[in-house]
N, C-alpha and C positions, 0 to 999 in steps of 0.2 A: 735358707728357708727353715723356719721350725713349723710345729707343727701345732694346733694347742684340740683338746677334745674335754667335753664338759657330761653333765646329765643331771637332772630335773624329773617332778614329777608333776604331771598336769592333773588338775585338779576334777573331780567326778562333774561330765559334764561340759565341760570347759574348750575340749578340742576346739569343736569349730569356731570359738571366739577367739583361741588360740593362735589359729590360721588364720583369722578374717585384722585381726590386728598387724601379723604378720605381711601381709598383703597389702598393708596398709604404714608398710614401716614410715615414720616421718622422716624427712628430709634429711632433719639436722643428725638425727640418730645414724643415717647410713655416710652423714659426713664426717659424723665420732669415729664411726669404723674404719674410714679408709685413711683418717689422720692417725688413727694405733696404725695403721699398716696391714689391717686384715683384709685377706680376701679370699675364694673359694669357701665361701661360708657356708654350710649345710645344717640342717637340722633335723633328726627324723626321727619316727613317733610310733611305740610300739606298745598297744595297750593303754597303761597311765604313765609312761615312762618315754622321757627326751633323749636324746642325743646328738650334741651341738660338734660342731667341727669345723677348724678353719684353720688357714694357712698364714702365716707373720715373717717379717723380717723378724723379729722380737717376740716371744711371748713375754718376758721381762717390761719392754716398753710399750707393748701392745694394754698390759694387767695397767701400765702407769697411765696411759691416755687416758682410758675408760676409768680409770678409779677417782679422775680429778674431774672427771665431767659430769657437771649440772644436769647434762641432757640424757646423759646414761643413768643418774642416781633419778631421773623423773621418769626413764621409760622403766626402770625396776619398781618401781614405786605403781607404774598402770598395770605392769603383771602381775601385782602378787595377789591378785584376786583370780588369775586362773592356771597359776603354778607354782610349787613349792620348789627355790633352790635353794639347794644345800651350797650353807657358806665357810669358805676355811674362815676361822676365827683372828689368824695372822694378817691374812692379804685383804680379809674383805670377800675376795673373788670367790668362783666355783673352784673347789679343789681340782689340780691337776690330776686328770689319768695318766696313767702310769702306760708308757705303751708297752706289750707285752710281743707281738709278733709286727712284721711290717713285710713286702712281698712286692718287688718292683718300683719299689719308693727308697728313695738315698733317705739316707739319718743323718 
């Protein structure tokens, strides 16, 4: 299992459209996710600031699913009117966190 962790900025105002999208994931979006291999998916919100987190066989093939899907470049396409994510310029993707401590979790 790897691990993958992300963070975004929601945009002034935006939360609970934020959540109310979220609540609302489409179908085909949470079938993108579980063909990358993601699961234990969390996301939590503090202030104007995200933080995403989920679990992969792969963050390598987890980054390759999501980067060739239609469905995933369309649900980024409905967010970016109530979050700003920071993109690496290589991958496309949100820059990896760097884990720095871990505590009853294998690595």
């Amino acid at each position: 299992m790897e691990r993958y962790a992300w963070k975004a900025r929601i945009l002034d105002g935006k939360l609970d459209e934020y959540i109310r999208r979220h609540d609302n994931i489409w179908p085909e979006m949470k079938e993108v996710l579980s063909r990358a291999g993601i699961r234990n998916y969390t996301i939590w919100n503090v202030g104007d600031e995200l933080f995403g987190y989920y679990e992969c066989d792969s963050v390598k093939e987890a980054g390759r699913v999501q980067s060739e899907s239609a469905v995933v470049e369309k649900w980024n396409e409905y967010m970016k009117d109530v979050m700003v994510m920071e993109r690496d310029p290589v991958t496309g993707a949100q820059p990896l966190l760097k884990q720095v401590f871990s505590f009853g979790i294998e690595k």
